[in-house]
C-alpha positions in Angstrom: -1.0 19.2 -12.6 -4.1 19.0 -14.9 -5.4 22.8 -13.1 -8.6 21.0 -12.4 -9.8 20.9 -8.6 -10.6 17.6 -7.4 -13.0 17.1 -4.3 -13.7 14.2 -2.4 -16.3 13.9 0.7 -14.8 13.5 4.4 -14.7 10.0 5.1 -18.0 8.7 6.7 -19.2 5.5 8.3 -18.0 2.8 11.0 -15.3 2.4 10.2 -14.3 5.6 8.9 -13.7 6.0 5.2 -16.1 3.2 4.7 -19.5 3.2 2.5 -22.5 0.6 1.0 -19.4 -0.3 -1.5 -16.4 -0.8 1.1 -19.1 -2.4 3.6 -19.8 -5.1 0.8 -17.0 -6.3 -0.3 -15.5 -6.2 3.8 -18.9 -8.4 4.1 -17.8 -11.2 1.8 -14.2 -11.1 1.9 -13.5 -10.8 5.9 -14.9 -14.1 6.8 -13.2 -16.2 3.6 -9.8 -14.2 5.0 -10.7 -15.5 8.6 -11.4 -18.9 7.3 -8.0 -18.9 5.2 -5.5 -16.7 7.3 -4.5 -17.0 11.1 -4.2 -13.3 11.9 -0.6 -11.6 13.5 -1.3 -8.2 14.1 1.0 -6.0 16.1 0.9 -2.1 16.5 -2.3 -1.3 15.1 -3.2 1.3 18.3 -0.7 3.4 16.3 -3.2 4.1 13.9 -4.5 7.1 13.8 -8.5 7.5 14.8 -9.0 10.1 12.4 -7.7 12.7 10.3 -5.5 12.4 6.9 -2.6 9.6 7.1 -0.4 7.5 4.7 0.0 4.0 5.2 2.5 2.0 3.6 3.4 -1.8 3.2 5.5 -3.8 1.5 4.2 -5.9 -1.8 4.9 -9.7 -1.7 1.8 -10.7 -2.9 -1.8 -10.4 -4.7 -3.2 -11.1 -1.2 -1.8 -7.8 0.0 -4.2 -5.5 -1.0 -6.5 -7.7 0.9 -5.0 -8.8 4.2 -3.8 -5.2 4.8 -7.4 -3.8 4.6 -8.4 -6.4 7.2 -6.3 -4.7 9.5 -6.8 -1.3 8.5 -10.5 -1.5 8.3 -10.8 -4.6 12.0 -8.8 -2.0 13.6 -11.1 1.3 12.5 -9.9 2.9 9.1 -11.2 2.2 5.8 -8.7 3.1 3.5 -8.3 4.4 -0.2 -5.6 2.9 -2.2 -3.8 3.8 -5.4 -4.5 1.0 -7.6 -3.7 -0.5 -11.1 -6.0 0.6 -13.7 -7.1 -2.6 -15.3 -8.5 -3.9 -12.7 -11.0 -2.1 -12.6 -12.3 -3.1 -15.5 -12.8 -6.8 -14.0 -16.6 -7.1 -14.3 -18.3 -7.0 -10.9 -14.8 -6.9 -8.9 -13.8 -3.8 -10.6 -17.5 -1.7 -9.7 -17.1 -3.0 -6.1 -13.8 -1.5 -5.4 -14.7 1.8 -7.7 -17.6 2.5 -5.7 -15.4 1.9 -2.5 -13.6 4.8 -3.4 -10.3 3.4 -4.7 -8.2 4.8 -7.2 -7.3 4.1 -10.3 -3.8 4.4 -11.9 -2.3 4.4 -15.4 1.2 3.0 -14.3 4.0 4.2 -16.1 2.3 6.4 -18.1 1.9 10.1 -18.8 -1.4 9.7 -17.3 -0.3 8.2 -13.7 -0.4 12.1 -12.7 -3.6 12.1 -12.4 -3.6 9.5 -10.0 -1.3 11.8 -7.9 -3.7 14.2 -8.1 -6.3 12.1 -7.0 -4.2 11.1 -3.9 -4.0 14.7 -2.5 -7.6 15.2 -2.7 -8.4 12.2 -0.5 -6.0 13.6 1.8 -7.1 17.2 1.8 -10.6 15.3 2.1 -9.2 13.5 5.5 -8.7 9.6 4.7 -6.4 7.4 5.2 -4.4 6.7 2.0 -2.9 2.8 1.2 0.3 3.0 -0.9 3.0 0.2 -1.7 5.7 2.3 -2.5 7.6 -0.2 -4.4 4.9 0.2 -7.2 4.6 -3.6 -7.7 5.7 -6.9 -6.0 9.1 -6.7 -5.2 11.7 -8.7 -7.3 14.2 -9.2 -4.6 14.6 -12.9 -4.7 14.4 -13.4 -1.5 11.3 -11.2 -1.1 12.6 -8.2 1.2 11.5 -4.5 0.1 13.3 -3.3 -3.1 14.2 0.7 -3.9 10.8 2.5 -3.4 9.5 4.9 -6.1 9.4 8.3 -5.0 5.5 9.5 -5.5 4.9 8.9 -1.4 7.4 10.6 -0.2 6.8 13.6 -2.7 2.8 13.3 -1.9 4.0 13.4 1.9 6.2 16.1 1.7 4.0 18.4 -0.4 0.6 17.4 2.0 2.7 17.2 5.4 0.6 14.5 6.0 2.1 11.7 8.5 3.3 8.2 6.7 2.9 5.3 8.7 5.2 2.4 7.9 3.6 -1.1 8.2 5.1 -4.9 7.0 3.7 -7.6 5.8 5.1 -11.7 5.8 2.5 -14.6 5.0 0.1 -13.3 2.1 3.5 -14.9 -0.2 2.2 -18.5 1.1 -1.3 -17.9 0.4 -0.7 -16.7 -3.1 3.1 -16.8 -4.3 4.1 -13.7 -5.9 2.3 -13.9 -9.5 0.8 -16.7 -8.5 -3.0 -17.7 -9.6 -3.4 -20.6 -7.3 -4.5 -20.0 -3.3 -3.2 -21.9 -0.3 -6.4 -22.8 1.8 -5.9 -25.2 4.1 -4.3 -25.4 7.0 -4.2 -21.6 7.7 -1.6 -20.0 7.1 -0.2 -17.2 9.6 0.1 -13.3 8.3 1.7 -10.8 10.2 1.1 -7.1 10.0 2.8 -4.5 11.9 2.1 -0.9 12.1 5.2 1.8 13.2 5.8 5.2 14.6 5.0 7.9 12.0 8.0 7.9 10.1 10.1 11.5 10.6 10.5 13.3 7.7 11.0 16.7 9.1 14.4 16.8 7.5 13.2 17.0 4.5 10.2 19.9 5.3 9.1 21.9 2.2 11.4 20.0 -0.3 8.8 18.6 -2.4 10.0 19.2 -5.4 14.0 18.5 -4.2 14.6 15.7 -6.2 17.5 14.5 -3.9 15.3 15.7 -1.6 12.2 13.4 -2.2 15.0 10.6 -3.2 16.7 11.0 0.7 12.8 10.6 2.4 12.0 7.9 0.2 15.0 5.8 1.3 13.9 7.0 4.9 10.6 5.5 4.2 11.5 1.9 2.8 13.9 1.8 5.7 11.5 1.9 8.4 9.1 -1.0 6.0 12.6 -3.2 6.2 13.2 -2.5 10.2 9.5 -3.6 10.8 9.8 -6.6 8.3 13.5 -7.4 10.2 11.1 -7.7 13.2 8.9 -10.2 12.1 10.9 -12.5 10.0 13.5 -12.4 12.8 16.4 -12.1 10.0 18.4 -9.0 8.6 17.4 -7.7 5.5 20.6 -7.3 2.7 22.6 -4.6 3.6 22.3 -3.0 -0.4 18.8 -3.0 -1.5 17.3 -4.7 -4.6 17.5 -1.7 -7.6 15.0 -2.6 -10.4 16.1 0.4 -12.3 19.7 -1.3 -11.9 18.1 -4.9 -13.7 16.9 -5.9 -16.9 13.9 -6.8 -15.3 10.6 -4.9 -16.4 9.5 -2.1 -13.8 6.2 -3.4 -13.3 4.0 -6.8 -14.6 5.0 -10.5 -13.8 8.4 -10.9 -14.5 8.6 -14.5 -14.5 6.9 -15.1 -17.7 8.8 -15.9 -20.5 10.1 -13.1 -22.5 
């Protein structure tokens, strides 16, 4: 840890976590996701009014981000996200989702600690914290939830906060994964569903248990593949998808030519 104490205010607003920024871009994106997306959502009473939560999702899509927030933020939470770095540096795009209290991340770098650190202060702060735990869209070919990277379950574990699993199936036919180019018409149907808090009291005060953290992070991307089993009506592979195991890159769009 960098030894420096980072503070964030208690979330505000209607919904909570939500400011001028947040309330801006929710303005102009909720009715171009209402126009575009036929809306599926299931479990969202599970989400907790207030207090300090995790939510997690799978990653199938540049949408995600997006269509998640809509439910997060229609059904009373504004959340805060770990996000990649470079964008925000997108003009206009990048001040709009600084100023909504995102965070940025230097992925795969000796810098992504700080986004770690980050994280806990939004929780300490009490707001509801986004993560994808796969780190970037998933390369299973037949887009179910790969191996998750540990920094949730070790951020759960060491905060005792509750981590809500969530799926996601639909953003992929908006936007294919990697893709630039944006399904509009005729709408196409997203599902989200929210789950029970997953139980992690196993692993209590193992934080920095390696097999530990390894055990609750499998815990975690089980529940995500139970939920996504739900609404694809299909079992998910029995051995999941290992990127560390392929010669694919760990993060980036892995279709492009090499």
């Amino acid at each position: 840890m960098s030894g420096r104490e980072i503070i964030y205010d208690p979330p505000k607003g209607k919904p909570l976590g939500s400011n001028f920024a947040f309330k801006l871009g929710a303005g102009i994106m909720r009715p171009i996701l209402n126009a575009v997306v036929k809306r599926d959502w299931r479990g969202a009473e599970k989400l907790p009014k207030s207090g300090p939560a995790i939510v997690v999702c799978n990653h199938l899509s540049y949408l995600d981000p997006l269509t998640f927030s809509h439910f997060l933020y229609n059904n009373g939470r504004a959340p805060r996200y770990l996000g990649k770095e470079s964008v925000f540096r997108i003009p206009v795009i990048g001040w709009v989702i600084k100023g909504a209290g995102q965070i940025p991340v230097s992925r795969e770098s000796k810098d992504a600690i700080k986004g770690y650190e980050h994280a806990i202060a939004v929780l300490k702060a009490g707001h509801l914290l986004g993560v994808y735990p796969e780190g970037t869209l998933t390369r299973d070919e037949n887009l179910w939830p790969m191996k998750g990277k540990t920094g949730v379950a070790r951020l759960a574990l060491q905060t005792e906060v509750p981590v809500y699993p969530c799926a996601s199936w639909g953003p992929e036919r908006v936007i294919p994964p990697y893709g630039r180019k944006i399904k509009l018409f005729p709408r196409t149907k997203v599902s989200v569903i929210m789950g029970d808090p997953v139980d992690l009291s196993k692993w209590k005060g193992k934080a920095d248990d390696l097999v530990a953290v390894e055990e609750a992070t499998e815990a975690i991307m089980d529940e995500i593949t139970k939920l996504l089993e739900v609404i694809r009506g299909e079992k998910a592979p029995s051995t999941r998808f290992d990127p560390k195991k392929s010669n694919l890159p760990r993060t980036g769009n892995f279709k492009k030519k090499r």
